[in-house]
C-alpha positions in Angstrom: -8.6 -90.0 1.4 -11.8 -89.9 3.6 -14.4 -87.5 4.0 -13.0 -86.9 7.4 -9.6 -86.4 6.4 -9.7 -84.2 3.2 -12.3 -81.9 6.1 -9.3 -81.7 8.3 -6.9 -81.0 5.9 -9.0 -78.0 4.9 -9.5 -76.8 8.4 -6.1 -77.1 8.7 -5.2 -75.4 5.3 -8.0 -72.6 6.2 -6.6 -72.0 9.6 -3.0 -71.7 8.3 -3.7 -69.2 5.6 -5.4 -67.0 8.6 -2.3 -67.6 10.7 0.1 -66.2 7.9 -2.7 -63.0 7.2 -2.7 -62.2 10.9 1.4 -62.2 11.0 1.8 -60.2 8.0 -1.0 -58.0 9.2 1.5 -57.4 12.1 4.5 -56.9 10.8 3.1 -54.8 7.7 1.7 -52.5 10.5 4.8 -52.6 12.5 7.2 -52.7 9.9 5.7 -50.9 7.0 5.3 -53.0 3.6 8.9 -52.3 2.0 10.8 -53.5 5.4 8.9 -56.7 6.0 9.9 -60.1 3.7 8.2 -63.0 3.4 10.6 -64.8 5.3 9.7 -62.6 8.4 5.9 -63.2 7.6 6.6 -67.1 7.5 9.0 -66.5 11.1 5.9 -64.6 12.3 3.5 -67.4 11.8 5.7 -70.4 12.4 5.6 -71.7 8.6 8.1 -72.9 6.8 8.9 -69.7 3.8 8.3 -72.2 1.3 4.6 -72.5 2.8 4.1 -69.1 2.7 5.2 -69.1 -0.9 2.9 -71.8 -1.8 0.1 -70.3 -0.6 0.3 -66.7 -1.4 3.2 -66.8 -4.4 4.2 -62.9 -3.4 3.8 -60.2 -0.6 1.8 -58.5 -2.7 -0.9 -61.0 -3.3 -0.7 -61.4 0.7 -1.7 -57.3 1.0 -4.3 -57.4 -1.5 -6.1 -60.7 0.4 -5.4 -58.6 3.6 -7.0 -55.8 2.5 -10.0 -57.3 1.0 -10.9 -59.3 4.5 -9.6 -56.3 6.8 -12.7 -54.2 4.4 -14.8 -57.1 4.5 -14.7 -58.1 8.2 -14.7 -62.0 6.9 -13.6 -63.8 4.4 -16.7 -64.4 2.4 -16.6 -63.5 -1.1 -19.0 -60.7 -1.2 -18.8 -57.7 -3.2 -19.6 -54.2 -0.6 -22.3 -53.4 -2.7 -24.3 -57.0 -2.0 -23.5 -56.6 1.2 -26.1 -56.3 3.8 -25.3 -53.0 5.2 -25.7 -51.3 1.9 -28.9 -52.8 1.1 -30.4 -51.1 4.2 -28.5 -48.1 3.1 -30.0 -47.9 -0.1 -33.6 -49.0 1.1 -33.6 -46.1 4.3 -35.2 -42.7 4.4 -32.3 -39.6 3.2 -31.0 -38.9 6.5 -30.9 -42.4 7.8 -29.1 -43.7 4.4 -26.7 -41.2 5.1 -26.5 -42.3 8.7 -25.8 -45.5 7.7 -23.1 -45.3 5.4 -21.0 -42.9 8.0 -21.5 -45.8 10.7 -20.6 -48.4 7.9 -17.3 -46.7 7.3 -16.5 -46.1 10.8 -17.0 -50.3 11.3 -14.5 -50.7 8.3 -12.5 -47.9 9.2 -12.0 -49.5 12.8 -10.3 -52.6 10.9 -8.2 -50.9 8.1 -7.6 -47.7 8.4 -3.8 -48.8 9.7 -3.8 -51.2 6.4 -4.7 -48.7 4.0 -1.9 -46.7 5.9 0.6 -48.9 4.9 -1.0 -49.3 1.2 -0.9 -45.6 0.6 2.6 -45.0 2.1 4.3 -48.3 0.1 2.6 -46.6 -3.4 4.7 -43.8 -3.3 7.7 -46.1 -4.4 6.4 -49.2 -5.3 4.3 -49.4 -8.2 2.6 -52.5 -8.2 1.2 -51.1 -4.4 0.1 -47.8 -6.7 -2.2 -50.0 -8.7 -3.4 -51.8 -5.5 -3.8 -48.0 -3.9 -5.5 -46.8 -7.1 -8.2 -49.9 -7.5 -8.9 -49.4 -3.7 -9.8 -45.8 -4.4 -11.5 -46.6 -8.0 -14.1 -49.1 -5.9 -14.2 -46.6 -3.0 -15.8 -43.7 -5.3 -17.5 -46.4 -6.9 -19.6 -47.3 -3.4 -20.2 -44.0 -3.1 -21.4 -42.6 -6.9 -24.3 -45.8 -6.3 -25.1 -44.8 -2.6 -25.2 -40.6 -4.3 -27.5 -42.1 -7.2 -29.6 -43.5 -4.1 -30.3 -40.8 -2.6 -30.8 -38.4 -5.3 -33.8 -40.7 -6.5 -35.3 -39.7 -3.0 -34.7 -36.3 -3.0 -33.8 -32.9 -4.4 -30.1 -32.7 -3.2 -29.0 -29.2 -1.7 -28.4 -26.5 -4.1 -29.1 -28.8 -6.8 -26.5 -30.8 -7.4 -25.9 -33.8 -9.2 -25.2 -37.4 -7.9 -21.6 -37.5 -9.4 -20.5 -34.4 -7.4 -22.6 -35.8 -4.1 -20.6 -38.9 -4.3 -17.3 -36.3 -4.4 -18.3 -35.2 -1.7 -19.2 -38.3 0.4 -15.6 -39.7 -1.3 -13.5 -36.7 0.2 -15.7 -36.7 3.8 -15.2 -40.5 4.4 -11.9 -41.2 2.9 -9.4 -43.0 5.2 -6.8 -40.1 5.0 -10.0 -37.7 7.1 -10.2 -40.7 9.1 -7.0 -41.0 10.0 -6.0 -37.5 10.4 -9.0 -37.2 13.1 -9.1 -40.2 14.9 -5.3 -41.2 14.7 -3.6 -38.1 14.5 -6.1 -35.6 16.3 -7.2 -38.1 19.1 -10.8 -37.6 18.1 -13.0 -40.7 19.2 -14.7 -43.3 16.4 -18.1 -41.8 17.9 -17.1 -38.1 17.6 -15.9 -38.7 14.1 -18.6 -40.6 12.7 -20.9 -37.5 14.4 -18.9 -35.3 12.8 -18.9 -36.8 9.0 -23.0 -37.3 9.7 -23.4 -33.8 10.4 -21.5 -33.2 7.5 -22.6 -35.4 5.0 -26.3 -34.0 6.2 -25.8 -30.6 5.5 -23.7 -30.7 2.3 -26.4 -33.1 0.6 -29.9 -32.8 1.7 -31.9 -29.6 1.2 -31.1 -26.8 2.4 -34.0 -25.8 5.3 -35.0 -29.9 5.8 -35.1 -31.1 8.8 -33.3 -34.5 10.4 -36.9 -35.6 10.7 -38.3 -35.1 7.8 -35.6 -36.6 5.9 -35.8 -39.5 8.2 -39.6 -39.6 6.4 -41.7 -38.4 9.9 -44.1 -36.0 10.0 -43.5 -32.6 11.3 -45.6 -31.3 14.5 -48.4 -29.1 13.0 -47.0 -26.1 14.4 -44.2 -26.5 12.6 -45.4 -26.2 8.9 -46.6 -22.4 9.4 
């Protein structure tokens, strides 16, 4: 086989695998994870079942790929933590890492939130989908105990408190059930909400009496220091 040839056989491979994600991601939302087969996934994308089977071997592996590309927004193998987003996170001023993370989870959220959904709703009953459920939330507390840590090395957090209960915190404020509730179920906009879990985030975890701009790291007027 030729250069040429194996490269098109790849493309083709690569562009097939995204055509059976994208169906599944349909039907899982439609359909809910229990209702939808793999036959109906293979209909949905035009592939033979066997195909599907090839590639993916069970629905489940199909979710879990789904998932990780829905969180990633590609399909690049990199971990959220090497991510770009969190390094600027992790290298900002209090207020602004703060700031950051909220509009980081409101890009992912944006993608999965309907995703997670289905993950959630399938692990009540199905309990290789609770193992999938609980390693999503394991790695999600996980993000945000290194992004607490962060910002704890920059500055006294309010009332004292330590890293492992900031990243509670963060963890209960930005989970995808709060996200859903407000932007799904409550009609709130993806702006108001990531306002909202900002304003929150802000008050719970910096200093009690700081303001947004001298978290940020700017000077005060001099007026304002009497």
């Amino acid at each position: 086989m030729t250069g040429k040839s194996a490269g098109t056989r790849a493309a083709k491979t690569t562009a097939n695998r995204a055509k059976m994600l994208v169906a599944a991601r349909e039907l899982f939302a439609t359909r809910g994870y229990t209702a939808t087969t793999m036959k109906a996934i293979a209909d949905e994308a035009g592939m033979a079942v066997q195909t599907l089977y090839f590639t993916f071997a069970t629905k489940r592996a199909i979710l879990s790929e789904l998932l990780d590309v829905e969180i990633a927004g590609d399909t690049e193998p990199v971990a959220t933590m090497d991510r770009p987003w969190f390094a600027a996170a992790v290298a900002a001023a209090p207020a602004e890492q703060i700031r950051l993370q909220v509009a980081a989870a409101a890009t992912i959220y944006t993608r999965v939130s309907s995703l997670l959904e289905v993950v959630r709703s399938a692990a009540t009953t199905d309990p290789e989908l609770a193992e999938l459920w609980q390693t999503n939330i394991t790695q999600r507390h996980l993000v945000q105990l290194r992004l607490a840590e962060a910002l704890a090395a920059k500055t006294p957090l309010r009332h004292g408190i330590t890293a492992a209960r900031a990243a509670d915190i963060a963890f209960a404020v930005l989970a995808p059930e709060t996200y859903r509730l407000l932007v799904h179920d409550r009609g709130w906009t993806g702006d108001e909400w990531q306002s909202w879990a900002t304003d929150a985030l802000t008050l719970q975890l910096l200093p009690s009496g700081s303001s947004r701009e001298e978290a940020m790291g700017a000077p005060r007027p001099k007026d304002a220091r009497r």
